[in-house]
C-alpha positions in Angstrom: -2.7 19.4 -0.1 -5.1 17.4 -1.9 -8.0 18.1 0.8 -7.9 21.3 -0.4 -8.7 21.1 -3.7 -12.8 21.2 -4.4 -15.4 20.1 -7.0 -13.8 22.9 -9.5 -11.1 21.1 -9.6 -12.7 17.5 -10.1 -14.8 19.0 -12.9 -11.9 19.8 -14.7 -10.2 16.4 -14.9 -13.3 14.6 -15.6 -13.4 16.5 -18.7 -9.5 15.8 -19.5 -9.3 12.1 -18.4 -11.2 10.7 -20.8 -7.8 10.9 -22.4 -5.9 8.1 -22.9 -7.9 6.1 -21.3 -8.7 4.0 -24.2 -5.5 2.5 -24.2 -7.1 0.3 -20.6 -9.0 -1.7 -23.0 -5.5 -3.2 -23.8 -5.1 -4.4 -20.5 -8.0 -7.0 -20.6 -8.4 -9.6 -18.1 -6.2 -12.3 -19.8 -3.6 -12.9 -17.0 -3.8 -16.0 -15.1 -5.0 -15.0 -12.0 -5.5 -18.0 -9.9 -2.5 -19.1 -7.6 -2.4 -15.9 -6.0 -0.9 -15.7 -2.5 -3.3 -14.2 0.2 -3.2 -13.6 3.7 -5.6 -13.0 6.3 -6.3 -9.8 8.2 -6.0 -11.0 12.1 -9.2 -12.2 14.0 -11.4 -11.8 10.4 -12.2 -14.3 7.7 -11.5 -11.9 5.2 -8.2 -12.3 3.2 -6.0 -9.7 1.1 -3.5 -10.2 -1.5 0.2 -9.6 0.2 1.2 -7.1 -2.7 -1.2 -4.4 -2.9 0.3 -0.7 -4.3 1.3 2.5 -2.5 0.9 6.1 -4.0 3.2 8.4 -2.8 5.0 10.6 -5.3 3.4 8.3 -8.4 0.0 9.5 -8.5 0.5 13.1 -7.5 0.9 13.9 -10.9 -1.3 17.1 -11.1 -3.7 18.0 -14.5 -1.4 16.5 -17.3 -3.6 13.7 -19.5 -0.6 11.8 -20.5 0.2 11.1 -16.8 -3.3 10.6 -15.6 -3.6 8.1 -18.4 -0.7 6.4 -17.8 -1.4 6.1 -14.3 -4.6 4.8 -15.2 -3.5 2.0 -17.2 -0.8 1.5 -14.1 -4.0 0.6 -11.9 -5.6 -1.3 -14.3 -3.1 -3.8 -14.4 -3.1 -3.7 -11.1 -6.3 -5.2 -10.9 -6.3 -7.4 -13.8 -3.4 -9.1 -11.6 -5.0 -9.4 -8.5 -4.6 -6.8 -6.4 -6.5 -5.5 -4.1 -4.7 -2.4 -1.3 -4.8 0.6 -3.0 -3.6 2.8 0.4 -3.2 6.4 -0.2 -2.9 9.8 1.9 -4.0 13.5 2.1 -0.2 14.1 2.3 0.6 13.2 -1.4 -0.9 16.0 -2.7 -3.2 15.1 -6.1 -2.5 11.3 -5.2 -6.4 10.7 -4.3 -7.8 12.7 -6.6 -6.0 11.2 -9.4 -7.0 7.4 -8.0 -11.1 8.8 -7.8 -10.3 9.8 -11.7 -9.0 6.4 -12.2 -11.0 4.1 -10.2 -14.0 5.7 -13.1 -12.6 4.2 -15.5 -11.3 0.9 -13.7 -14.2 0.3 -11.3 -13.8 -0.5 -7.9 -14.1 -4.0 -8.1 -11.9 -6.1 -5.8 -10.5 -2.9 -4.4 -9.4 -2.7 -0.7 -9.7 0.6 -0.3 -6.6 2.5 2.1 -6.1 6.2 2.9 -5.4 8.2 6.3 -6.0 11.3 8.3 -2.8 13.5 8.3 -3.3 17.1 10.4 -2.6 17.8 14.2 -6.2 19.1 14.5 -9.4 17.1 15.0 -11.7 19.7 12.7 -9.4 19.8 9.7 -9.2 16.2 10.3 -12.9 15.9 10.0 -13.0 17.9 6.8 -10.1 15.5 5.0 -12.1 12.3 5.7 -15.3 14.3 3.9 -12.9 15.6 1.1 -11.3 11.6 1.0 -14.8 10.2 0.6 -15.3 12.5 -2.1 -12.4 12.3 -4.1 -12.1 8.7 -4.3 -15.4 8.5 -5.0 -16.8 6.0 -2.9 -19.3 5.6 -0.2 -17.1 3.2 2.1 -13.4 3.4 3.3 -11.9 -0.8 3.8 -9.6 0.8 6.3 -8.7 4.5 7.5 -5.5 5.3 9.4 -3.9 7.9 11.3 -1.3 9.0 9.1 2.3 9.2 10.8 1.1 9.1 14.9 -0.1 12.8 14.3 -2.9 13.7 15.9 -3.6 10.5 17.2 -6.1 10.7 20.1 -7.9 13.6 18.3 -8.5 11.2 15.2 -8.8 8.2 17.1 -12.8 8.9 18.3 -13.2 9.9 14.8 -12.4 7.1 13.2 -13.7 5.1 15.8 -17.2 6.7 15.1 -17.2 5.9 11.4 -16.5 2.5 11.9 -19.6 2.5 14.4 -21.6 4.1 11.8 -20.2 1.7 9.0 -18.5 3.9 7.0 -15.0 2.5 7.6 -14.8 -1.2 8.1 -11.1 -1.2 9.7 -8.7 1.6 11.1 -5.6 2.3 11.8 -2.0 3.3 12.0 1.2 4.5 10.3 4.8 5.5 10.7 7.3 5.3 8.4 11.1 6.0 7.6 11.9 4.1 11.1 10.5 7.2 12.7 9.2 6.8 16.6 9.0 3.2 17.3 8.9 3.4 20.9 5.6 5.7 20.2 4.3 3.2 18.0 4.8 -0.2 20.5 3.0 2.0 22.8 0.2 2.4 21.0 -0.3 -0.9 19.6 0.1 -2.6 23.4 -2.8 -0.3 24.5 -5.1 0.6 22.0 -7.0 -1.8 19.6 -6.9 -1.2 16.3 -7.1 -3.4 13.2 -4.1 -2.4 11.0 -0.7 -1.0 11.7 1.7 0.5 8.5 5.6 0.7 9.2 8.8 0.5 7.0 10.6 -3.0 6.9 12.4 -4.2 4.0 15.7 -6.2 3.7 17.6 -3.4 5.0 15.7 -1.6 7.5 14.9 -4.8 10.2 14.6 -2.3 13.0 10.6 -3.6 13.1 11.3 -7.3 13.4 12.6 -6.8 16.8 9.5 -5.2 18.8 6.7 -3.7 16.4 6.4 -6.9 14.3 6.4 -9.3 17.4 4.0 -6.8 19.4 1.5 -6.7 16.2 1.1 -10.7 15.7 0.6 -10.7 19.3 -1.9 -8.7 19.2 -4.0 -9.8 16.1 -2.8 -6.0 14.4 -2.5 -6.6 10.2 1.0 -5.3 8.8 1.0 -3.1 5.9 4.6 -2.3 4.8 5.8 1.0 3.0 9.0 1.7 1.4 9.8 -1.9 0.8 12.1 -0.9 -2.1 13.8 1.9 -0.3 12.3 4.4 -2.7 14.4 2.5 -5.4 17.8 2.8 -2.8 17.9 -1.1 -2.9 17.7 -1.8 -6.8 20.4 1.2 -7.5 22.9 -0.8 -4.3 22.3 -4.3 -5.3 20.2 -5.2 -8.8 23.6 -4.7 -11.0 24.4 -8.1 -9.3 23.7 -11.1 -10.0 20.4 -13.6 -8.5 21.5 -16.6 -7.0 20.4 -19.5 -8.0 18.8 -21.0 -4.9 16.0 -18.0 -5.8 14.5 -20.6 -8.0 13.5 -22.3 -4.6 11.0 -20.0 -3.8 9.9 -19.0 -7.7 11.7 -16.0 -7.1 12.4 -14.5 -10.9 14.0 -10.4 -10.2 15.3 -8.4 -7.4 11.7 -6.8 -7.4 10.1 -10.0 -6.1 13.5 -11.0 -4.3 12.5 -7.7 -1.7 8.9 -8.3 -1.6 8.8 -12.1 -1.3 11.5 -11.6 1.9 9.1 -9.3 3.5 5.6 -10.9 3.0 7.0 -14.4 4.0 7.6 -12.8 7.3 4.9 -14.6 9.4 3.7 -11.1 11.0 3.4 -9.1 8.1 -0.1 -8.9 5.6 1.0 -7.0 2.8 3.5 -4.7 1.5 3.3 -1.8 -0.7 5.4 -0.9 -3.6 4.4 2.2 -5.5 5.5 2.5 -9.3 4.4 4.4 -12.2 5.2 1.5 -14.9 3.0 -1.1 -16.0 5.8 -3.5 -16.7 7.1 -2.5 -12.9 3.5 -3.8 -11.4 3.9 -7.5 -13.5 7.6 -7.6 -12.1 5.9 -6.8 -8.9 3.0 -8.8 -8.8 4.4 -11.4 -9.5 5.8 -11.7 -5.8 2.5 -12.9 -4.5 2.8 -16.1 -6.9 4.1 -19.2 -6.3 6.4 -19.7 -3.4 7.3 -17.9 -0.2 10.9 -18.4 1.4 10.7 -19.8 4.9 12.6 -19.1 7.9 16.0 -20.9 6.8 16.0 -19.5 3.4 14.9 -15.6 4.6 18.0 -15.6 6.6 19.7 -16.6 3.4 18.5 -13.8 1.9 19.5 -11.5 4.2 23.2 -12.9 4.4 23.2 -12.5 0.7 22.1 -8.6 0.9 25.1 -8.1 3.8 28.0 -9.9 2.1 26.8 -7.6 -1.4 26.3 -4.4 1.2 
């Protein structure tokens, strides 16, 4: 796991990812930026972007240049298009260490910073937010979650402490796959916490009947994984056609069809699509421009979805 691996390591990539990374000069600042569709994090002033970027599986890409450097330039767009989330886990094995490498080169600027906790034990828990800090390279966490329910209540005081201490400024949360709901709802009824992460797309609406309810009710920010399915929803439906009516809610590919149903949902802050394609963040981006379906036309879209199913 990426916790494990030390400054050896690091000094070894620094020396290789200067790379490529040339090629980020390409990706100036010369997309229109303004326009962008924020929401705010519950009971704060502060606002995020709704399409911020996951990094499972796409930046655990190990030593190879050409990767890093790709991935680089995959983050730079990124930011030159607004966003913002950048969530990330000890789990994914070189995922953070790769982001530190490229946040060097990018800078940090207008980054919302996202990783977890993943162990059952408090004192390896301790050691992965140290080795976190350290690989992404900064001095301050935007948010910190407990990765999966494990460990909770031994991470729970920690994190808890670092926000205290100002080291963290929100924490919280995750599950994914649809895995222990009933767990989850627990948690959020009784426990405060700023953030909650959970899997809800256009296919898996298990969330909109208790977790997304409980977390509005409760001032909790959404953060959604999987909202593509790992790609599952673009191989079942994306060799049919759009409908028209998209053009009502400036809805221009299947990418932004998924993301703009599940960031119109009125509980939900942002979602998370990970890709390792630049022209795969514009497409995505892209979702957090113009406008949002409401209530009448999200049910459209999920009719839509079920008569193609």
């Amino acid at each position: 796991m990426s916790y494990l691996f030390k400054s050896s390591r690091r000094q070894f990539i620094k020396s290789t990812t200067a790379l490529s990374i040339a090629g980020l000069t390409s990706l100036s600042a010369s997309s229109n930026q303004h326009e962008l569709i924020s929401k705010p994090i519950p009971n704060t002033d502060e606002q995020i972007p709704v399409i911020g970027m996951g990094s499972w599986l796409t930046f655990d890409i190990g030593h190879e240049q050409k990767l890093r450097g790709q991935q680089c330039q995959v983050l730079a767009k990124f930011f030159e298009l607004g966003g913002a989330m950048l969530d990330s886990s000890p789990m994914y094995g070189y995922a953070e260490e790769v982001i530190g490498d490229c946040l060097k080169h990018t800078g940090t600027s207008g980054l919302f910073s996202a990783t977890k906790v993943w162990t059952p034990l408090k004192k390896m828990g301790i050691g992965q937010i140290d080795d976190s800090f350290e690989l992404w390279g900064i001095e301050k966490f935007d948010l910190f979650q407990i990765h999966n329910l494990v460990g909770f209540e031994k991470h729970l005081e920690t994190l808890q402490d670092l926000k205290a201490n100002n080291r963290i400024r929100y924490l919280g949360v995750t599950t994914s796959h649809g895995r222990r709901h009933r767990d989850l709802e627990k948690i959020l009824l009784t426990v405060p916490l700023d953030f909650v992460q959970l899997t809800y797309n256009v296919v898996d609406r298990e969330a909109e009947q208790r977790l997304l309810p409980v977390a509005k009710e409760r001032g909790i920010a959404v953060i959604v994984n999987r909202p593509f399915r790992r790609g599952q929803l673009f191989d079942r439906f994306a060799h049919h056609p759009l409908p028209v009516w998209v053009r009502d809610f400036d809805c221009k590919n299947w990418a932004q069809f998924f993301l703009k149903f599940i960031v119109s949902h009125p509980a939900v802050t942002c979602a998370i699509p990970a890709t390792s394609q630049v022209e795969h963040v514009v497409e995505n981006m892209g979702a957090q421009q113009g406008r949002l379906p409401d209530q009448n036309m999200r049910m459209r879209m999920a009719a839509y979805i079920q008569e193609l199913a």
